[in-house]
N, C-alpha and C positions, 0 to 999 in steps of 0.2 A: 624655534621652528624645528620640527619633525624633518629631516632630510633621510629617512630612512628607506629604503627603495625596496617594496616587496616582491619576488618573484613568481607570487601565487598571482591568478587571475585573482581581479578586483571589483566587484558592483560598484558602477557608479553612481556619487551618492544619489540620491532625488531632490529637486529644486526647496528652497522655503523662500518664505517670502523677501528676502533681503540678497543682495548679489555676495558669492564670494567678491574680497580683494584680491585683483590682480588679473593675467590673462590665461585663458586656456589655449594649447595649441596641441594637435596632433602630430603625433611623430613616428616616423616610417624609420628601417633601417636594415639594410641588409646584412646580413654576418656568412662568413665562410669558416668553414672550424672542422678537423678531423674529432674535434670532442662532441659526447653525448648532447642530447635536447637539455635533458637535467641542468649539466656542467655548463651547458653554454649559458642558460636563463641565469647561473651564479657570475656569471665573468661579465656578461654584459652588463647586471645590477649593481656589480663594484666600480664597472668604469663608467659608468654615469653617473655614479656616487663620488667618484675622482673628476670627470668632467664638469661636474657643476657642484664643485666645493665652493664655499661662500657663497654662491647664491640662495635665497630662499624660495623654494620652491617643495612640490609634494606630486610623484606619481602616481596616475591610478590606470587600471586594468592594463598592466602590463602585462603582456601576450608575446608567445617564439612559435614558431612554424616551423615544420622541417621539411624541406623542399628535397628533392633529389640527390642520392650522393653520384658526384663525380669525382672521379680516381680515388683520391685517399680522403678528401674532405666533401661536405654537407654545406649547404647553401639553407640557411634559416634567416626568415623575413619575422622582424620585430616590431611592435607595435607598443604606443604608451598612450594618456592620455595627459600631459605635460598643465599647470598650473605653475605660471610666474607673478609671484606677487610683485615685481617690479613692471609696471604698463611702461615704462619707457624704453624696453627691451622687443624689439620687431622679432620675425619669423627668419627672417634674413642674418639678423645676428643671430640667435641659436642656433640655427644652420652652420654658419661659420662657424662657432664654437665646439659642435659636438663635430664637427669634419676634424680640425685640426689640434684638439683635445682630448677626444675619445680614444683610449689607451685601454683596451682589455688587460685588465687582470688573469694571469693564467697563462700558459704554454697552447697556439695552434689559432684560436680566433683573432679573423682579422676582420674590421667593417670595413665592406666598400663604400668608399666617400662619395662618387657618384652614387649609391645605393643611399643616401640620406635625402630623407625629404621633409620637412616642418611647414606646417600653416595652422592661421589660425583660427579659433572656433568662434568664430564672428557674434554681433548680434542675432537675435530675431527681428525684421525686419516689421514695419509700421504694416498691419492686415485691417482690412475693413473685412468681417464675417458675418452679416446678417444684420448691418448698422450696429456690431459693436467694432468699437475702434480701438483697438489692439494697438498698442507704442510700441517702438521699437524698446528692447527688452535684452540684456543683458542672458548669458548663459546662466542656468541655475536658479533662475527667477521667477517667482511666480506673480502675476498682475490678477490685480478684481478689479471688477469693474460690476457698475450696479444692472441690476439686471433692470430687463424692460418687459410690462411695463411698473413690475414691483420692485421700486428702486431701494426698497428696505431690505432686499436683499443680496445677494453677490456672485455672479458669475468668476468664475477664475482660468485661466489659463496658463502655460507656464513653457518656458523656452528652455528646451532640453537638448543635449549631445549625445547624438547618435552615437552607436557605439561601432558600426560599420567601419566608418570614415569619421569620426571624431569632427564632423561637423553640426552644428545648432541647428534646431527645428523646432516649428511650434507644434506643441502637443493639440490634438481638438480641446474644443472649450467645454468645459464643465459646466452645462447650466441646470444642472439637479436642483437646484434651491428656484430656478426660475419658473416651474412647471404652476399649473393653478392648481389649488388643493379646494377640499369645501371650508377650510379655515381661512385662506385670504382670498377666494374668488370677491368677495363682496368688496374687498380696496382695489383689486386688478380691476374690475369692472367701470369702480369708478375714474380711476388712473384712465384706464382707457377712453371713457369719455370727456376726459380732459386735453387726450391726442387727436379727437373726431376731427380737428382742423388740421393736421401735421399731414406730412405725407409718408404716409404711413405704407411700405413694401407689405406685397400678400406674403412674402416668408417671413417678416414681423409679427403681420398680426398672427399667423397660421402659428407662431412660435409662442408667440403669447399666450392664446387660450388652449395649447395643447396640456391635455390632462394626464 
């Protein structure tokens, strides 16, 4: 495992079809430090390189702020987007562990421990959108589901992490493959005369025969 900790901003990756192993959690932090923006992005990346030795884990979009200097030191707000492949590991224990283990690297940064805050980046939650029924959905995942009412093809959707607040959201559904063409208007046609008994919502059908 990669435990290598970068100090550049990060693109988070984009979902595929299959979930990462393990959990995401977002993490706050605040640092006080008469050293530069640069120097402090270096000191923070080593002690949570030292903070979370032996664990397996991988940071991404790691981000430093630089807030106000007061007297001789600077007040910088940190931000990561935390992956622990161990799910047996809560929000509450990382918390403890980067309060009471986090150990900058370096002369002058100190974390404030009330300034630590971890949670995690949950499911996406079970959506009904238009009579598609959306499951609840893992971060980084992408679902199909068959479109209506040409079920030969596949809407998709995908549960992604804001980058704001490193919280999960569902992205809108992709129903490009759902629209009627002059190539399969004649099976949608018939499809739909196979629903004439369903109960069939006007933003279904309006959804259906949109061209």
């Amino acid at each position: 495992t990669n435990n290598t900790l970068s100090c550049s901003m990060n693109q988070l990756t984009p979902p595929g079809a299959g979930a990462p192993d393990g959990l995401f959690f977002g993490v706050f932090m605040l640092v006080r430090s008469p050293l530069s923006q640069q120097e402090v992005e270096r000191a923070v990346a080593l002690g949570l390189n030292e903070s979370l030795r032996g664990w397996s884990f991988s940071v991404e979009d790691f981000r430093v702020y630089s807030g106000k200097p007061t007297g001789n030191a600077t007040s910088f707000s940190c931000q990561f987007l935390l992956l622990i492949t161990n799910e047996s590991l809560d929000g509450a224990f990382i918390l403890d562990q980067l309060s009471t283990r986090m150990q900058l690297v370096g002369a002058g940064p100190q974390v404030q421990s009330s300034g630590i805050s971890v949670h995690l980046a949950g499911n996406c939650k079970e959506e009904n959108v238009l009579d598609y029924l959306w499951p609840e959905t893992r971060p980084r995942t992408t679902q199909y589901l068959p479109c209506f009412p040409n079920k030969d093809q596949r809407a998709s959707r995908s549960c992604l992490i804001k980058v704001e607040d490193y919280s999960s959201v569902w992205s809108p559904a992709d129903l490009t493959n759902c629209t009627v063409t002059a190539e399969n208007a004649a099976i949608v046609a018939e499809q739909l005369i196979n629903f004439t008994n369903s109960n069939l919502t006007k933003e279904k059908v309006s959804q259906a025969v949109t061209k």
